[in-house]
C-alpha positions as CSV (number, residue, x, y, z in Angstrom):
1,X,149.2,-125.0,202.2
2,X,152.9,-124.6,203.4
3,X,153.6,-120.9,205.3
4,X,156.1,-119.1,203.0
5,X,157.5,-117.3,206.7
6,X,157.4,-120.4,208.8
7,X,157.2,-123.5,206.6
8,X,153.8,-125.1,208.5
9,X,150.6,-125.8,207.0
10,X,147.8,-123.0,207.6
11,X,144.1,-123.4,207.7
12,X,141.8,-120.5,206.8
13,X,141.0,-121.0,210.6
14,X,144.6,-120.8,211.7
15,X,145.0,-117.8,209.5
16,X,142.2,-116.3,210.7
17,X,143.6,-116.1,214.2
18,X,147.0,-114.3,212.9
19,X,147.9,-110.9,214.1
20,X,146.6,-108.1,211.4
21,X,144.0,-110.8,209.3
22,X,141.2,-109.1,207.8
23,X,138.1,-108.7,209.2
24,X,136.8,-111.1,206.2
25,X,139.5,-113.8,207.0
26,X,138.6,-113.5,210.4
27,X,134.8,-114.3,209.6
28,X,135.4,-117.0,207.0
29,X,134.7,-119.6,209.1
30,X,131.5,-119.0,209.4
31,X,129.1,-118.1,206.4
32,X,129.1,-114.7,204.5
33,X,126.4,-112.8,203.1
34,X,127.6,-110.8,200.0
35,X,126.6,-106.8,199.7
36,X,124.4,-106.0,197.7
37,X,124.9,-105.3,193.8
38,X,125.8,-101.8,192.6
39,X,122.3,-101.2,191.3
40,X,120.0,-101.7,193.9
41,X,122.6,-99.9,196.4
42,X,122.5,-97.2,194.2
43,X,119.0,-96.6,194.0
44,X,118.6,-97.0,197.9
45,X,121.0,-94.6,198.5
46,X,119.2,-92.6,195.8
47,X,116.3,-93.1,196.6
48,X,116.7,-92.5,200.8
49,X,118.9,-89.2,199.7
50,X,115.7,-88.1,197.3
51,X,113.6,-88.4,199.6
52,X,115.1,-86.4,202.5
53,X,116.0,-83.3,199.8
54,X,112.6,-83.3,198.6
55,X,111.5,-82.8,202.2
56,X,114.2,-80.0,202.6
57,X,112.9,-78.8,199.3
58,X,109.3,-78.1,200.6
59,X,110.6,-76.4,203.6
60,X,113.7,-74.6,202.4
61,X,113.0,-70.4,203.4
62,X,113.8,-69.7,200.1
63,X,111.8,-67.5,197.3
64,X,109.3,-70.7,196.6
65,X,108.0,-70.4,200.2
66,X,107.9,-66.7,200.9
67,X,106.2,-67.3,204.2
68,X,108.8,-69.9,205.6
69,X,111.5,-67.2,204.1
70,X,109.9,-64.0,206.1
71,X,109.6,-65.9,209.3
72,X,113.1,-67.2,209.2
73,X,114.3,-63.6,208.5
74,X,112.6,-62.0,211.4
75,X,114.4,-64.7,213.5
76,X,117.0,-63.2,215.9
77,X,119.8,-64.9,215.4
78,X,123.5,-65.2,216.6
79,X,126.1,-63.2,214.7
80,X,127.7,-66.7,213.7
81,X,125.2,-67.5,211.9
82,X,126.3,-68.3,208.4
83,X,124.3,-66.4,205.2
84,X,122.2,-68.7,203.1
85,X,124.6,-69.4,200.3
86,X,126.9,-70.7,202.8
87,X,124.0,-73.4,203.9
88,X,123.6,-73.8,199.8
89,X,126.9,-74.5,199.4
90,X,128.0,-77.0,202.4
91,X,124.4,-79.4,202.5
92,X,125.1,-80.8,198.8
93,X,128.7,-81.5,199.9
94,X,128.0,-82.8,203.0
95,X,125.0,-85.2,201.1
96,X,127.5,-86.4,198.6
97,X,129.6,-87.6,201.6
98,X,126.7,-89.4,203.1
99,X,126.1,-91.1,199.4
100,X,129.1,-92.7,198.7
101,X,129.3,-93.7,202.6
102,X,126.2,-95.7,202.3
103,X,126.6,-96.8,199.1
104,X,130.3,-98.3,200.2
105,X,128.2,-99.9,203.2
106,X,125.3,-101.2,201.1
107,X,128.3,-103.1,199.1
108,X,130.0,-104.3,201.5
109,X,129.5,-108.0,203.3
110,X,126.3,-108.3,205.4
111,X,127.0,-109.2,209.4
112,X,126.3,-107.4,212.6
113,X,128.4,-104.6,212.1
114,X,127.7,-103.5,208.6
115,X,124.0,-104.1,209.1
116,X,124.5,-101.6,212.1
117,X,125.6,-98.9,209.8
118,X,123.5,-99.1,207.3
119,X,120.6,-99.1,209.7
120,X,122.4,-95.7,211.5
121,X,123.4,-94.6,207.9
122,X,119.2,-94.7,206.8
123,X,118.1,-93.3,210.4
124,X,120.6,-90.2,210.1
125,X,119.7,-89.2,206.1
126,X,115.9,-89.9,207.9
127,X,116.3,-87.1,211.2
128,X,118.0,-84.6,208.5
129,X,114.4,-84.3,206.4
130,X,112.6,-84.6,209.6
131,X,114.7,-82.1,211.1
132,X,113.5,-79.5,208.6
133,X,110.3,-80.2,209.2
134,X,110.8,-79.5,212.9
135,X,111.9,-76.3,212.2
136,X,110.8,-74.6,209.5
137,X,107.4,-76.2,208.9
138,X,106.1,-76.8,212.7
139,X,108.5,-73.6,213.7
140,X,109.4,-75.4,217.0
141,X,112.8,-74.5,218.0
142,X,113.3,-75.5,221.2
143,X,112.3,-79.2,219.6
144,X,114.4,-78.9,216.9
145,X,117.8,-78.0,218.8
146,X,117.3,-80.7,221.1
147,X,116.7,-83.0,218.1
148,X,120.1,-81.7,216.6
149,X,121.6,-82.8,219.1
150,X,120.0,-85.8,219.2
151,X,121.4,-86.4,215.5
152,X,125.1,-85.5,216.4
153,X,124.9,-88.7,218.7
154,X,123.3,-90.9,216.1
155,X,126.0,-89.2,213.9
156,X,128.6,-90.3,215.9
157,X,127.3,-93.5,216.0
158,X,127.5,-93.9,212.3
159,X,130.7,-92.8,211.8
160,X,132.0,-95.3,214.5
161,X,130.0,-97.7,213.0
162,X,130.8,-97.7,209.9
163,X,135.2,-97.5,210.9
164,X,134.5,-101.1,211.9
165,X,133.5,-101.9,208.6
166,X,134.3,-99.4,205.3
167,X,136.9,-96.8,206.9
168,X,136.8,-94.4,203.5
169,X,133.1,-94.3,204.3
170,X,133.2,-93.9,207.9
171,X,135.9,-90.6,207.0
172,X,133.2,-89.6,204.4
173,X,130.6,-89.5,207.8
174,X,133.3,-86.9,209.9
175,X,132.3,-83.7,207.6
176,X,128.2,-84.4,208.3
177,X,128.9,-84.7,212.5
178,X,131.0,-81.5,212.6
179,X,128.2,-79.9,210.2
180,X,125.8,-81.3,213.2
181,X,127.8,-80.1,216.0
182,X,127.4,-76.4,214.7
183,X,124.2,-76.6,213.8
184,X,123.2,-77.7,217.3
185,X,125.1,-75.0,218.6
186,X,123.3,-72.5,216.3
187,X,119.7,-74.1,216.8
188,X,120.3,-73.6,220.3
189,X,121.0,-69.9,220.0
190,X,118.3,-69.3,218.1
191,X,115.8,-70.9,220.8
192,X,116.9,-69.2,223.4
193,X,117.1,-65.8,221.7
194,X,113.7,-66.3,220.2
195,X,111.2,-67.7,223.3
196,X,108.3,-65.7,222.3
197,X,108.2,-67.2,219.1
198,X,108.1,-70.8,220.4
């Protein structure tokens, strides 16, 4: 079809090449996979998110585990760390982030880079239930920071992932890698000020 700026025919190819295309245009020559449909992303992402705060659940130091809870509390701990109804408050945030992120991935076209994310997307919600285990249940915290900062890499990973593909879920990622960064920092203080207990 004629070029409204330049009055020549255009191909999906030749518009493909153009400076600024879409990603999609720029793939159309080859074959697309659609996302998949709103249901079963939804319960995937559901499913995945229930899964990791059920194992957060059975290790959470709260009232329902009142061992976990006096051995966290006789912790030494740096003076930055934040009270329990801070953690209360920021992990439901940060999960809602990581919802709608994977949930925009799930949707969007399957190819290389969206299967990426996804795949970073389900190993990250994964390490964040493992992680609990880590610490609270097998109380080993010299494991467990070095696994946080294992998870601000795959965090990062993610979120750069996922810009190459959904950029609203990618910015939904940022919140979850900061909230990594100081927990690392915080997991680390902990070990050190607490080697007898390791």
């Amino acid at each position: 079809m004629p070029d409204k700026d330049h009055g020549m025919p255009t191909s999906p190819l030749t518009r493909a090449s153009l400076p600024g295309a879409p990603e999609t245009d720029r793939l159309r020559e080859g074959p697309v996979r659609e996302g998949l449909s709103r249901p079963v992303a939804a319960l995937i992402v559901a499913g995945v998110l229930g899964t990791s705060a059920v194992l957060g659940r059975r290790n959470a130091p709260d009232p329902s585990h009142p061992k976990t809870r006096r051995w966290y509390k006789r912790l030494d701990k740096p003076d930055f760390t934040p009270p329990d109804r801070v953690f209360g408050a920021v992990w439901p945030v940060l999960e809602t982030g990581l919802a709608v992120g994977g949930y925009r991935l799930m949707r969007a076209p399957a190819g290389p880079s969206r299967n990426a994310a996804v795949g970073l997307w389900l190993l990250n919600t994964a390490m964040v239930g493992g992680w609990t285990e880590l610490f609270f249940r097998k109380r080993a915290l010299e494991t467990s920071a070095v696994a946080a900062g294992a998870m601000v890499v795959t965090g990062a990973a993610y979120v750069a992932t996922a810009a190459k593909v959904d950029r609203p879920a990618a910015g939904l990622g940022v919140p979850f890698v900061g909230w990594l960064a100081f927990a690392t920092v915080l997991a680390a203080g902990i070990s050190r000020r607490n080697e007898s207990r390791r």
